[in-house]
Backbone as a chain_set.jsonl record, in Angstrom:
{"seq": "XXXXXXXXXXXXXXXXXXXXXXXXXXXXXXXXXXXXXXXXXXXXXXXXXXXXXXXXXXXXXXXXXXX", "coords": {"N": [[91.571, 90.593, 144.989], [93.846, 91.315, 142.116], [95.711, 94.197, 141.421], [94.61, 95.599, 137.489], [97.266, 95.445, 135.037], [98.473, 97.89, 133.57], [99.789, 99.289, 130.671], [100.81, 102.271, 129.334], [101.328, 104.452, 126.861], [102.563, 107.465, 125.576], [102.87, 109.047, 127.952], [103.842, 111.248, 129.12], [102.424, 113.541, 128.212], [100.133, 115.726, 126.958], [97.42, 114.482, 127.243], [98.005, 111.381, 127.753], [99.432, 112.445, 130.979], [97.253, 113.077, 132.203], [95.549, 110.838, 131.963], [97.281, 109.024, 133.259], [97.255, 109.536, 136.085], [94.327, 109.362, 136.597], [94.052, 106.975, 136.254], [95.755, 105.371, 138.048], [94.525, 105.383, 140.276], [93.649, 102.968, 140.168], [94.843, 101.177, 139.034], [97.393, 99.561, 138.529], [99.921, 101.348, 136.88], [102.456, 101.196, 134.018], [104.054, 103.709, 132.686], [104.773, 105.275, 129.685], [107.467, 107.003, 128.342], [108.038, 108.916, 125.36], [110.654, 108.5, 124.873], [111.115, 106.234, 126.661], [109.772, 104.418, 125.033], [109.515, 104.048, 121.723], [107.426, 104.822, 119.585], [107.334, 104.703, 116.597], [108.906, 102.323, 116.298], [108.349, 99.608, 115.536], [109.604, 97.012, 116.614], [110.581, 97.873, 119.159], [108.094, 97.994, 120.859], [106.844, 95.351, 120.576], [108.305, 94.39, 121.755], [108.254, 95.511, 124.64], [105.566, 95.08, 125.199], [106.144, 92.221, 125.498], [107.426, 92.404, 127.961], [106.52, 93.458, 129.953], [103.92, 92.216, 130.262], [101.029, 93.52, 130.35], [97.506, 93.556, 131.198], [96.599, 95.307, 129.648], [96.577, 98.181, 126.819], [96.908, 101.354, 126.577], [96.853, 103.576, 124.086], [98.196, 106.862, 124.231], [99.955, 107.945, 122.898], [101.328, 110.871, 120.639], [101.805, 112.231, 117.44], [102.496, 116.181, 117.361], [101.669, 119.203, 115.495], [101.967, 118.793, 112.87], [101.512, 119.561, 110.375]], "CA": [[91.676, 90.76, 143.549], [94.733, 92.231, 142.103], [95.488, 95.393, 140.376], [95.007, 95.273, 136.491], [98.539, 96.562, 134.537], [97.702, 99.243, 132.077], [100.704, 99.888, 130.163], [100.741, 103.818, 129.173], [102.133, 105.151, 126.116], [102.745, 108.985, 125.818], [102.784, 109.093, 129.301], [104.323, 112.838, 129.733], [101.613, 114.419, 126.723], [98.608, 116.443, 127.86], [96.216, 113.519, 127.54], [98.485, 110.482, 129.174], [99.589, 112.527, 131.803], [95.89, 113.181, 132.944], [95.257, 109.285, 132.232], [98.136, 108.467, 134.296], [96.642, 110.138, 137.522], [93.253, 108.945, 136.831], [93.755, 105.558, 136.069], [96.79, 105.228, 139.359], [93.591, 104.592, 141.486], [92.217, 101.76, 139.869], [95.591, 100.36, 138.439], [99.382, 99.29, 138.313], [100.971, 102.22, 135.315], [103.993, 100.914, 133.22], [103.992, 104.995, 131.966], [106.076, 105.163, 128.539], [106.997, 108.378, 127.203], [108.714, 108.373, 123.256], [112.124, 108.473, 125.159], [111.29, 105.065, 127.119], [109.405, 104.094, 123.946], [109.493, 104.993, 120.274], [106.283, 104.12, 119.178], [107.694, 103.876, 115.644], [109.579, 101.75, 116.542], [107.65, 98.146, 116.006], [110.341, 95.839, 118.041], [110.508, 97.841, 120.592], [106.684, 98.058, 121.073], [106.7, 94.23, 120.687], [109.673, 94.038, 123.353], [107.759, 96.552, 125.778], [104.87, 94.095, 125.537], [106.13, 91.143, 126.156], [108.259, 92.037, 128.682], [105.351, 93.98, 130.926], [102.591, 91.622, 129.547], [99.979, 94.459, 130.686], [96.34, 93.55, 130.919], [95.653, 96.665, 129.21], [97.468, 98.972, 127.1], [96.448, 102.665, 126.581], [98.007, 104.458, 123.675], [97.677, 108.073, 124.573], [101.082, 109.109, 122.192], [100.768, 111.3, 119.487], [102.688, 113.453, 117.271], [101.823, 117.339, 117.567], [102.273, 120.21, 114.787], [102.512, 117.382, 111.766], [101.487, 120.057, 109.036]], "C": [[92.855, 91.687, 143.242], [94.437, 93.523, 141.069], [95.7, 94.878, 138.975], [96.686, 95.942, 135.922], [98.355, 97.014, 133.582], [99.59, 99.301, 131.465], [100.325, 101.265, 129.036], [101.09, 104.385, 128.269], [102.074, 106.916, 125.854], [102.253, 109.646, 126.726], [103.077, 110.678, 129.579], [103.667, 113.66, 128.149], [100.557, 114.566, 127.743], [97.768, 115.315, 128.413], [96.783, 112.25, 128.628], [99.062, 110.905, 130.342], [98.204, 112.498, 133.012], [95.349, 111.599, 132.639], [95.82, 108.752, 133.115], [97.834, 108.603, 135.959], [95.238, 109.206, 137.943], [93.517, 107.282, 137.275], [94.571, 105.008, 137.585], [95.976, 104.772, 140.463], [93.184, 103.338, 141.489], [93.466, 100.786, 139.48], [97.002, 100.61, 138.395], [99.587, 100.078, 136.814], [102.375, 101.619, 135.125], [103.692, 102.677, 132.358], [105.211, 104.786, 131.253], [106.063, 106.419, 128.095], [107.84, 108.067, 126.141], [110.096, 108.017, 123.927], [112.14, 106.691, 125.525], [111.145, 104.027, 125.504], [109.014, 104.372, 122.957], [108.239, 103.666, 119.751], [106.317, 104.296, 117.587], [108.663, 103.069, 115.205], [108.567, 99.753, 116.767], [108.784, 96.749, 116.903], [110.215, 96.536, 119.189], [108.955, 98.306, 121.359], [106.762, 96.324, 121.381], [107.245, 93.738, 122.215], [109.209, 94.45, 124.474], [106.544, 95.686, 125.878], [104.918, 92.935, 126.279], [106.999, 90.615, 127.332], [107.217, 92.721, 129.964], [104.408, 92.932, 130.599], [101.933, 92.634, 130.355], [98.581, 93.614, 130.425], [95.138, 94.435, 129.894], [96.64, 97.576, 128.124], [96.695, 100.045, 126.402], [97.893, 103.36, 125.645], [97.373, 106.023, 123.773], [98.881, 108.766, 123.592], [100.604, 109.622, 121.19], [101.672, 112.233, 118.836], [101.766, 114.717, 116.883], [102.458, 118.161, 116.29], [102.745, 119.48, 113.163], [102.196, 117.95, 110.511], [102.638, 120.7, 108.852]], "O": [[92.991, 92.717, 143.902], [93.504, 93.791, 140.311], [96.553, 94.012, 138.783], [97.151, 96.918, 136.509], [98.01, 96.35, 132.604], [100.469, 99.356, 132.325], [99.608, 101.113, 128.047], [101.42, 105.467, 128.754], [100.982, 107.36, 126.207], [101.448, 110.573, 126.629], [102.333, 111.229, 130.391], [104.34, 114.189, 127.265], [100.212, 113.978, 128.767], [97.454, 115.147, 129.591], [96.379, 112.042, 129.771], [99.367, 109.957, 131.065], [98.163, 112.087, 134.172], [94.481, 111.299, 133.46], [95.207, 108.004, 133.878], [98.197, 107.812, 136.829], [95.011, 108.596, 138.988], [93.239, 106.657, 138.298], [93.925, 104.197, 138.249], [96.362, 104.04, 141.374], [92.593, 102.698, 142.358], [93.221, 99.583, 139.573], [97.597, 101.678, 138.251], [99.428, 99.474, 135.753], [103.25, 101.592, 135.99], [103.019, 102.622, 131.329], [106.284, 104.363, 131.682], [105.096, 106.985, 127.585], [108.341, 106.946, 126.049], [110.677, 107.087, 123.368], [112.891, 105.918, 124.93], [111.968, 103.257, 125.009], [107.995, 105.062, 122.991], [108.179, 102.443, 119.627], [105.221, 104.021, 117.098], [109.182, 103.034, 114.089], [108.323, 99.063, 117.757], [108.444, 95.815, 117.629], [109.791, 95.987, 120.206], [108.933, 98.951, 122.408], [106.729, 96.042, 122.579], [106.854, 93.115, 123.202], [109.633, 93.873, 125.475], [106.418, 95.453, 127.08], [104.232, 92.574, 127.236], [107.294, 89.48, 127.708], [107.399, 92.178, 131.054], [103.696, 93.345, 131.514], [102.482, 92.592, 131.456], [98.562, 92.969, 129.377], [93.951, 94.411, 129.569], [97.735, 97.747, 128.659], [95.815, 99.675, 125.625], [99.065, 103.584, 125.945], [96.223, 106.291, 123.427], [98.859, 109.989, 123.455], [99.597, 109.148, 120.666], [102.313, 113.018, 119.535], [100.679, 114.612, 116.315], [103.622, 117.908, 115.981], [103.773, 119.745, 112.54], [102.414, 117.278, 109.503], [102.881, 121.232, 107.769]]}, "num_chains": 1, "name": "protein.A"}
């Protein structure tokens, strides 16, 4: 059986870095941080999809300090 592919978004943030570890046992990471991918950015979310097709994707980004 193969590995599923998770694709990762805010891969280098508190929370997806500690997803990224966990999940590494169980599954193939495409890790995105804002630099790879600007998650307001809707093409290149689309583009990062359909060029990984992932089984999975995990948004973990977030913006911090937003007041």
């Amino acid at each position: 059986m193969s590995r599923p592919l998770i694709l990762l978004t805010g891969a280098n943030g508190q929370l997806g870095f500690e997803l990224a570890h966990l999940l590494a046992a169980h599954a193939t990471i495409i890790a995105a941080d804002r630099v790879a991918l600007d998650l307001a950015d809707a093409d290149a979310i689309v583009s990062a999809v359909r060029d990984a097709k992932p089984d999975l994707i995990v948004n973990a980004g977030a913006f911090t300090a937003v007041d």
